[in-house]
OpenMM code with the backbone's topology and positions (N, CA, C; nanometers):
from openmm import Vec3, app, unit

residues = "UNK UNK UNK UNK UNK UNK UNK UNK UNK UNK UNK UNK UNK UNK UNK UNK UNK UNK UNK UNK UNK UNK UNK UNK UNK UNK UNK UNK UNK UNK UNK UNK UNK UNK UNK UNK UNK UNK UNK UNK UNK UNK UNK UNK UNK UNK UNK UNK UNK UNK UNK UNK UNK UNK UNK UNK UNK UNK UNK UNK UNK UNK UNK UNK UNK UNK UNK UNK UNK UNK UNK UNK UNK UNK UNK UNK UNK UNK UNK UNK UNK UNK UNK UNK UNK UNK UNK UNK UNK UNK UNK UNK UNK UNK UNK UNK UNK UNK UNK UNK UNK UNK UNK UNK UNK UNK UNK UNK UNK UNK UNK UNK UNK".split()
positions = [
    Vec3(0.0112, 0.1026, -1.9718),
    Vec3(0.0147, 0.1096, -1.8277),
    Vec3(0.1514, 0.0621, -1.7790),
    Vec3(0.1994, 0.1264, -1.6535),
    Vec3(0.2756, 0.0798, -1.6000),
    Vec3(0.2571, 0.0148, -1.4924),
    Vec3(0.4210, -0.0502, -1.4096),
    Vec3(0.3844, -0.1069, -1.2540),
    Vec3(0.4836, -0.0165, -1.1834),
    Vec3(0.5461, 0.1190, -1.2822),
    Vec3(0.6391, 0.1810, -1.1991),
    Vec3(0.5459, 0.2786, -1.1147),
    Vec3(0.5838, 0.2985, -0.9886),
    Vec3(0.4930, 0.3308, -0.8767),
    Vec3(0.4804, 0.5150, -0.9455),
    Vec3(0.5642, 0.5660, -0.9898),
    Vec3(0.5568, 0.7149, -0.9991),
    Vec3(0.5006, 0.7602, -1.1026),
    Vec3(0.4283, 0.6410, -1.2070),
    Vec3(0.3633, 0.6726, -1.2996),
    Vec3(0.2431, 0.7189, -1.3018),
    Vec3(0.1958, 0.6677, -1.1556),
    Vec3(0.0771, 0.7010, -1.1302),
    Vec3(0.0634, 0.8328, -1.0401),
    Vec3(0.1663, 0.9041, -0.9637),
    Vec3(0.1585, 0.9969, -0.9033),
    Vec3(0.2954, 0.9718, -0.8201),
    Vec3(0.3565, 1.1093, -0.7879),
    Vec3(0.4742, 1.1645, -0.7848),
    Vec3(0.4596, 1.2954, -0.6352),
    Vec3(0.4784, 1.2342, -0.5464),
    Vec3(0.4869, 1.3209, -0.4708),
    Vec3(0.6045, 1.2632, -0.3746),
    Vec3(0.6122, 1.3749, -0.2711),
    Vec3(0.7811, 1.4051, -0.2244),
    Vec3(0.7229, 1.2362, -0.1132),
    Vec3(0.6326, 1.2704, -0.0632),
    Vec3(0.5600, 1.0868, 0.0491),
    Vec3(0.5655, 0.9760, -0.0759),
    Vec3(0.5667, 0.9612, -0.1929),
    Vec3(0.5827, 0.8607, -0.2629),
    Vec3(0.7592, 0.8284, -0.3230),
    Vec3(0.7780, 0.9604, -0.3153),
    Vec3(0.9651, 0.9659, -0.4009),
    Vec3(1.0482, 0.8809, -0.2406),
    Vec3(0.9567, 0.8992, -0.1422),
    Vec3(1.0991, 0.8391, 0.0104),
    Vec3(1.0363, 0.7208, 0.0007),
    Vec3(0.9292, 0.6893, -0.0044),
    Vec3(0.8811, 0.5087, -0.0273),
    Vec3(0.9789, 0.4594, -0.1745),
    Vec3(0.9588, 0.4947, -0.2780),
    Vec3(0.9852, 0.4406, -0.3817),
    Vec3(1.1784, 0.4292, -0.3524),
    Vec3(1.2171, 0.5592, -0.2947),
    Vec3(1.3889, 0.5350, -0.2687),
    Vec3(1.4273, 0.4411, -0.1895),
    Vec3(1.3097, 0.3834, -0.0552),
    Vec3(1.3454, 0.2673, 0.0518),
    Vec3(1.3053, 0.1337, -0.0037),
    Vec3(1.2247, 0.0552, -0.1019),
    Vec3(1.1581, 0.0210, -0.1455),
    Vec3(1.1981, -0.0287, -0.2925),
    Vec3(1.2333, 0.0917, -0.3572),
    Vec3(1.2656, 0.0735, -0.5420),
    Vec3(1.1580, 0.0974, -0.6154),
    Vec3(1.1658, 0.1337, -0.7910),
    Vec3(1.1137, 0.2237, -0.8457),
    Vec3(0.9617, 0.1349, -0.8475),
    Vec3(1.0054, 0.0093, -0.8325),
    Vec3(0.8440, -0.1088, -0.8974),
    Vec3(0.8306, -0.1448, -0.6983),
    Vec3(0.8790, -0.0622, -0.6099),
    Vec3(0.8309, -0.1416, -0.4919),
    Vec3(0.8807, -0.3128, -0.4987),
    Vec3(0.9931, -0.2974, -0.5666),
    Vec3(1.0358, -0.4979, -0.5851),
    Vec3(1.1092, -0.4821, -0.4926),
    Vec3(1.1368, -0.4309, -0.3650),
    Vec3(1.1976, -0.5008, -0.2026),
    Vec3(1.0460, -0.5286, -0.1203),
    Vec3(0.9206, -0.5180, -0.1691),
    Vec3(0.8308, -0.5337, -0.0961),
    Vec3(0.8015, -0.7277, -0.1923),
    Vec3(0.7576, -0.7888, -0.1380),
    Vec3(0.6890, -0.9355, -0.1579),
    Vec3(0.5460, -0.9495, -0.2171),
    Vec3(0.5226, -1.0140, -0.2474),
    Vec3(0.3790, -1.0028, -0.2796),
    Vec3(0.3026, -1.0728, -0.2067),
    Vec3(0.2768, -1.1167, -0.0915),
    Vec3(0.2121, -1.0901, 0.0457),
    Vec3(0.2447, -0.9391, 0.0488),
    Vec3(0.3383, -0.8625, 0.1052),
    Vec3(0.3134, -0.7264, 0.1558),
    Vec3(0.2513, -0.6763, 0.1000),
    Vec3(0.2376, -0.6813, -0.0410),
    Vec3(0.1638, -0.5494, -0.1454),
    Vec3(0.0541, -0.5762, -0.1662),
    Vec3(0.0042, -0.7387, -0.1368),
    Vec3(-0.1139, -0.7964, -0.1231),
    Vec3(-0.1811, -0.7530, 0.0111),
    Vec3(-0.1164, -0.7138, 0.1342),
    Vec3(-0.1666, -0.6911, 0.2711),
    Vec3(-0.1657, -0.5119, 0.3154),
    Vec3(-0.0547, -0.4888, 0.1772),
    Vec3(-0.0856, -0.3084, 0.1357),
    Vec3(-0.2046, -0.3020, 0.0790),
    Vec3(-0.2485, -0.3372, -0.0160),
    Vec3(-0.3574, -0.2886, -0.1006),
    Vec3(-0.4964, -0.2929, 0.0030),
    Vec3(-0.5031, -0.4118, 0.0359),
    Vec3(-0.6150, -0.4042, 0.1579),
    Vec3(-0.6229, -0.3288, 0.2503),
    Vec3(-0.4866, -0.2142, 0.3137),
    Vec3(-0.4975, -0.1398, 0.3916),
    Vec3(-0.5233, -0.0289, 0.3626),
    Vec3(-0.4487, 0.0523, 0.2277),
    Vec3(-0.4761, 0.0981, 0.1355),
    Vec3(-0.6260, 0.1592, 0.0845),
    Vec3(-0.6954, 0.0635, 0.0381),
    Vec3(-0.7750, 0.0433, 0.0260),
    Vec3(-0.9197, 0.0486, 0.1492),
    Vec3(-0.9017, 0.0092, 0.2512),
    Vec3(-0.9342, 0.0574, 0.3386),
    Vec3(-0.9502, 0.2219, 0.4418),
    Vec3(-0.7773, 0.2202, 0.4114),
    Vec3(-0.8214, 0.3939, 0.4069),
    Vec3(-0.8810, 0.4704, 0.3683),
    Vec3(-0.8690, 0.4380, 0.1824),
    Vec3(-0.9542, 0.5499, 0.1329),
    Vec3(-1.1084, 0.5248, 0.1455),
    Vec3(-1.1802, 0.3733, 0.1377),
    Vec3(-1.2999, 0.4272, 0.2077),
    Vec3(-1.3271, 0.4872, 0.3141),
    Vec3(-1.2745, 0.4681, 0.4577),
    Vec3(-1.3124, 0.5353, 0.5426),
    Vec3(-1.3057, 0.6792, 0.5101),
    Vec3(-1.1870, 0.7428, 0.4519),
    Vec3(-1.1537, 0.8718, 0.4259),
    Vec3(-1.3281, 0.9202, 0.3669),
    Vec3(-1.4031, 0.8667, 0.3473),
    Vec3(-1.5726, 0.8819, 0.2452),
    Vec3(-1.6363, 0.9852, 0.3606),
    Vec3(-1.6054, 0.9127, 0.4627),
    Vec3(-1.7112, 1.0107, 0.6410),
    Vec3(-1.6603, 1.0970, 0.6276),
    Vec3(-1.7549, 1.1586, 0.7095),
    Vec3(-1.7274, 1.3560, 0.6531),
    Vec3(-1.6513, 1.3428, 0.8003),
    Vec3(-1.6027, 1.4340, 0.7936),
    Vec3(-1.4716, 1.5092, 0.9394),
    Vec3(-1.4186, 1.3427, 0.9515),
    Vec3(-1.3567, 1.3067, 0.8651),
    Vec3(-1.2616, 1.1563, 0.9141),
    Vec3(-1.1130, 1.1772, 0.9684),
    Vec3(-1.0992, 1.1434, 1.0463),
    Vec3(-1.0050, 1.1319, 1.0660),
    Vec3(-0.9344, 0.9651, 1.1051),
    Vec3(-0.9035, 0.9211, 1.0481),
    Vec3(-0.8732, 0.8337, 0.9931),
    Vec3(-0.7090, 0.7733, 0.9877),
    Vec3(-0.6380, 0.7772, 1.0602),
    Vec3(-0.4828, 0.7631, 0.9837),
    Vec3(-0.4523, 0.6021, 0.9213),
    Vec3(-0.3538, 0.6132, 0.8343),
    Vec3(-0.3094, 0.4907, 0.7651),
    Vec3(-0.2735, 0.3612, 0.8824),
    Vec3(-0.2448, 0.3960, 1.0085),
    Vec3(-0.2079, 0.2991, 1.0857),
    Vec3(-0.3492, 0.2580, 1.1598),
    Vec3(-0.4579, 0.3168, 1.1726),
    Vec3(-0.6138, 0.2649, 1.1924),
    Vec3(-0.6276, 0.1681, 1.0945),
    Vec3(-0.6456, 0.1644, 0.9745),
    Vec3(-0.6613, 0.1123, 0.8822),
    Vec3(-0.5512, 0.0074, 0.8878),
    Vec3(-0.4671, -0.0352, 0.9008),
    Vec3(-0.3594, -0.0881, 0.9183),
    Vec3(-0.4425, -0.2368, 1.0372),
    Vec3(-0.4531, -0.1728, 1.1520),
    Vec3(-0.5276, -0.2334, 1.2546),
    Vec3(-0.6530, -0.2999, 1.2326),
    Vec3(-0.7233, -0.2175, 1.1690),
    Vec3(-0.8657, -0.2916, 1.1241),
    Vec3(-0.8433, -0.3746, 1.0634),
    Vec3(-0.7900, -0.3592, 0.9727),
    Vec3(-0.7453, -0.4973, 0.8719),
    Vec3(-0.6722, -0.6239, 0.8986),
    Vec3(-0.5868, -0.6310, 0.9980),
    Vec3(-0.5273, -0.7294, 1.0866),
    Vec3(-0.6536, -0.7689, 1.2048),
    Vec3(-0.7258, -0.6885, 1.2300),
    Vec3(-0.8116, -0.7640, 1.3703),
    Vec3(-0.9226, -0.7956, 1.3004),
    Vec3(-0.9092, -0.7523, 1.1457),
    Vec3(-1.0711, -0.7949, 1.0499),
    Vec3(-1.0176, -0.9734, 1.0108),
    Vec3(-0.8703, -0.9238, 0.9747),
    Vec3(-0.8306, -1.0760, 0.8670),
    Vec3(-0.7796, -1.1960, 0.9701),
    Vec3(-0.7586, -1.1551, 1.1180),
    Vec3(-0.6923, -1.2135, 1.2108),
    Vec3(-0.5851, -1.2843, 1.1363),
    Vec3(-0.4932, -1.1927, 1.1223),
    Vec3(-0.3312, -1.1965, 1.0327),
    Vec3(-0.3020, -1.2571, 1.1832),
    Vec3(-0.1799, -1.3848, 1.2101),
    Vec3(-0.0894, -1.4085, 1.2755),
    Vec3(0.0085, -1.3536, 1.2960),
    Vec3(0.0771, -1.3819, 1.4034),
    Vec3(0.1865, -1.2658, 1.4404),
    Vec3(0.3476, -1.2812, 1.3318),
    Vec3(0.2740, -1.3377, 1.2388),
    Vec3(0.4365, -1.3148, 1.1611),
    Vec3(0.3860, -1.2033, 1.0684),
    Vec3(0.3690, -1.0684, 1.0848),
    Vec3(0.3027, -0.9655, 1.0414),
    Vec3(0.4797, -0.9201, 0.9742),
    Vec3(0.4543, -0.9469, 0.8315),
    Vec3(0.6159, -0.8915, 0.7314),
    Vec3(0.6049, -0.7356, 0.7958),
    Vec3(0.7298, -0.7092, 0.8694),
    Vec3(0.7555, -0.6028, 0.9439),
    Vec3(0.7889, -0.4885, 0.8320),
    Vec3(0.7913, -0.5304, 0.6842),
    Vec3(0.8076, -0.4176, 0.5848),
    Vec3(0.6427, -0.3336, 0.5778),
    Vec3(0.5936, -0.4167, 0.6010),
    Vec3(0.4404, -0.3691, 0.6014),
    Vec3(0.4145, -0.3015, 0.6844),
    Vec3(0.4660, -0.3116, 0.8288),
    Vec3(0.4668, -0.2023, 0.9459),
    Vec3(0.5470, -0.1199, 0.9173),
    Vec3(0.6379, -0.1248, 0.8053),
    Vec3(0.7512, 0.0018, 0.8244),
    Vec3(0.6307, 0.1207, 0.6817),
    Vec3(0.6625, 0.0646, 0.6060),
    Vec3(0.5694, 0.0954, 0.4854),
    Vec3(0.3860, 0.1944, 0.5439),
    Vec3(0.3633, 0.1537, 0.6725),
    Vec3(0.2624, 0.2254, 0.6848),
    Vec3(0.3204, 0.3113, 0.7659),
    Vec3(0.3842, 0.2923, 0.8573),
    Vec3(0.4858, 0.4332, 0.9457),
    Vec3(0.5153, 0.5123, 0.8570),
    Vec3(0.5596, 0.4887, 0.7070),
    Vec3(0.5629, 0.5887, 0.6233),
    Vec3(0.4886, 0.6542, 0.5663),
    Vec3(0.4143, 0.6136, 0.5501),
    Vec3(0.2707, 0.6770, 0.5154),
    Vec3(0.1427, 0.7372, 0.5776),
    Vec3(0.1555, 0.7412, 0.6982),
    Vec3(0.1642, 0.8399, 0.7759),
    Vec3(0.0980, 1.0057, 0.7386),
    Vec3(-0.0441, 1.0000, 0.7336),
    Vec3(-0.0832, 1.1848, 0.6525),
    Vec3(-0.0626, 1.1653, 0.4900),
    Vec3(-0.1285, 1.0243, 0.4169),
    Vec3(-0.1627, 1.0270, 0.3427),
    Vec3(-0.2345, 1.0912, 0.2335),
    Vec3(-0.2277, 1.1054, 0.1904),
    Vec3(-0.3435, 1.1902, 0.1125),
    Vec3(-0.4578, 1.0575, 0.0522),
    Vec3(-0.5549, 1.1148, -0.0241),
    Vec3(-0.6534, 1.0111, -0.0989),
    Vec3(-0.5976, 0.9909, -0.2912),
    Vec3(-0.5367, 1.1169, -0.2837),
    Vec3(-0.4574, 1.1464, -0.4453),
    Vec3(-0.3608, 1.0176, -0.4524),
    Vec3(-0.2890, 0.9601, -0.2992),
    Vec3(-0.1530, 0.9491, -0.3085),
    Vec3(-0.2107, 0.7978, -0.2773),
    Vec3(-0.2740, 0.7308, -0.1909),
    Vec3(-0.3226, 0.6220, -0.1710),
    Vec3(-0.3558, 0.5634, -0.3209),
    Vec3(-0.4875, 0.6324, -0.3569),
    Vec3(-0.4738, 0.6035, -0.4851),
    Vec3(-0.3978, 0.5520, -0.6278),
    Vec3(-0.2950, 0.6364, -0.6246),
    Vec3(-0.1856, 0.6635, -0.6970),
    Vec3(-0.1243, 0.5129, -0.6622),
    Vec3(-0.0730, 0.4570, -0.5037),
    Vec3(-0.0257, 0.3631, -0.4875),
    Vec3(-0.0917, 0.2059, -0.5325),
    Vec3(-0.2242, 0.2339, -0.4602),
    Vec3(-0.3093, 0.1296, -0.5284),
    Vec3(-0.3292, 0.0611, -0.7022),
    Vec3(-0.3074, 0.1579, -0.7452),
    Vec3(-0.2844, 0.1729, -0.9211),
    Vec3(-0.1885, 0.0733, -0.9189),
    Vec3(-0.0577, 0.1260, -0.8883),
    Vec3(0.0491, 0.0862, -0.9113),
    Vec3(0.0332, -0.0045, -0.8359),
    Vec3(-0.0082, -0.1052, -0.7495),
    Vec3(0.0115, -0.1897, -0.6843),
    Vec3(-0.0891, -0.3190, -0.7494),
    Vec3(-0.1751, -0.2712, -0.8069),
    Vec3(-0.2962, -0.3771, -0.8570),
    Vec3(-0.2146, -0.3720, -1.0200),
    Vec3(-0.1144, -0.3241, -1.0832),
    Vec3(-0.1032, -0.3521, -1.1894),
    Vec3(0.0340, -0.4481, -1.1525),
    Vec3(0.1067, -0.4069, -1.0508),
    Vec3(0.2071, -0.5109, -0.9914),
    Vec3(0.1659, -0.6331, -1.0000),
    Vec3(0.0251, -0.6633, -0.9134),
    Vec3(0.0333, -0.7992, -0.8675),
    Vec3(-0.0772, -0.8563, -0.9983),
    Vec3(-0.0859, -0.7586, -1.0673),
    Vec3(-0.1932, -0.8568, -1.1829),
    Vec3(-0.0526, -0.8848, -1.2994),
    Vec3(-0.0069, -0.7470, -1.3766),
    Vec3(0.0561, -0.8224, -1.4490),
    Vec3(0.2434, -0.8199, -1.4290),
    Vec3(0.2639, -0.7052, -1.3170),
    Vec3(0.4166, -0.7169, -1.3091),
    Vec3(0.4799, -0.8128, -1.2393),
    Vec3(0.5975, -0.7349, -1.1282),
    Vec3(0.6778, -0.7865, -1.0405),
    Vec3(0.6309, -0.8898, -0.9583),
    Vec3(0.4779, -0.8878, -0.9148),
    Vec3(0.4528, -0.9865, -0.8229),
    Vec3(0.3200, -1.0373, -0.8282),
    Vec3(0.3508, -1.0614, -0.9975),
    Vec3(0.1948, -1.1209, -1.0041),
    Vec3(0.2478, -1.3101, -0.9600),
    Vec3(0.1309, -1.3649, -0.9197),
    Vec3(0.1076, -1.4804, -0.9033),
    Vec3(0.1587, -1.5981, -0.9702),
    Vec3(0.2884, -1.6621, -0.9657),
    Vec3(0.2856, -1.7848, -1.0396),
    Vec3(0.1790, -1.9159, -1.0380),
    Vec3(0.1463, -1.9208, -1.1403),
    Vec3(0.0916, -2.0103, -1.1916),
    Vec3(0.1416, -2.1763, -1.2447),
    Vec3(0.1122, -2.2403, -1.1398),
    Vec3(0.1509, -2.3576, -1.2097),
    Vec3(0.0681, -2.4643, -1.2532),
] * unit.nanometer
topology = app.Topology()
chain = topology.addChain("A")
for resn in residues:
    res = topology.addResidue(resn, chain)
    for name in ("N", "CA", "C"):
        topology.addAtom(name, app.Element.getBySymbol(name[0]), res)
C-alpha cells in the first residue's frame, strides 16, 4: 500500500489537488486531513439517497455545525473543498484511501510519545 494520493485513483480533479498540495498531500497538516476525511466521508454517505444532490461544501457544513469546529477553521480545508467541488464517489473514495493510510501509517500519522 501506499500514502501516495494517485495510487489510489488518478483523475484530472485529483492531478490539480495533488499539484496544489503535493504527491502525499504533505502541505495539508494532520488536523486538515483529519477534518478532510470526516467530510469526505460524509459525502459519500449522503451520496447513498437516491436523487442526492449533495455537494462537497454541504458536507463540509454539516460537519462543522455537527463537530462545532471553532472559528480557527485551517483555511486549507476551505480551499481543498472549493476544489472538490462535483466530486465523484470513485474519487472521494480514492482520496479517503489515501488519506487513512496517511494518517495511520505515513506523513501524518500521530506521534506518539
Amino acid at each position: 500500500m501506499s500514502d501516495l494520493v494517485t495510487y489510489y485513483g488518478q483523475t484530472s480533479r485529483i492531478d490539480k489537488l495533488v499539484e496544489k498540495y503535493g504527491n502525499y498531500l504533505e502541505k495539508l497538516d494532520r488536523e486538515t486531513k483529519l477534518l478532510l476525511r470526516i467530510v469526505l466521508s460524509t459525502y459519500v454517505f449522503m451520496q447513498q439517497e437516491p436523487c442526492s444532490n449533495y455537494p462537497v461544501s454541504k458536507a463540509l457544513e454539516d460537519v462543522l455545525y455537527e463537530l462545532i469546529i471553532p472559528d480557527s477553521l485551517p483555511q486549507d480545508l476551505l480551499d481543498v473543498c472549493n476544489q472538490l467541488e462535483g466530486l465523484t464517489i470513485d474519487e472521494a473514495e480514492s482520496l479517503l484511501e489515501a488519506l487513512q493510510h496517511q494518517l495511520r501509517w505515513g506523513n501524518a500519522q500521530s506521534i506518539k510519545q
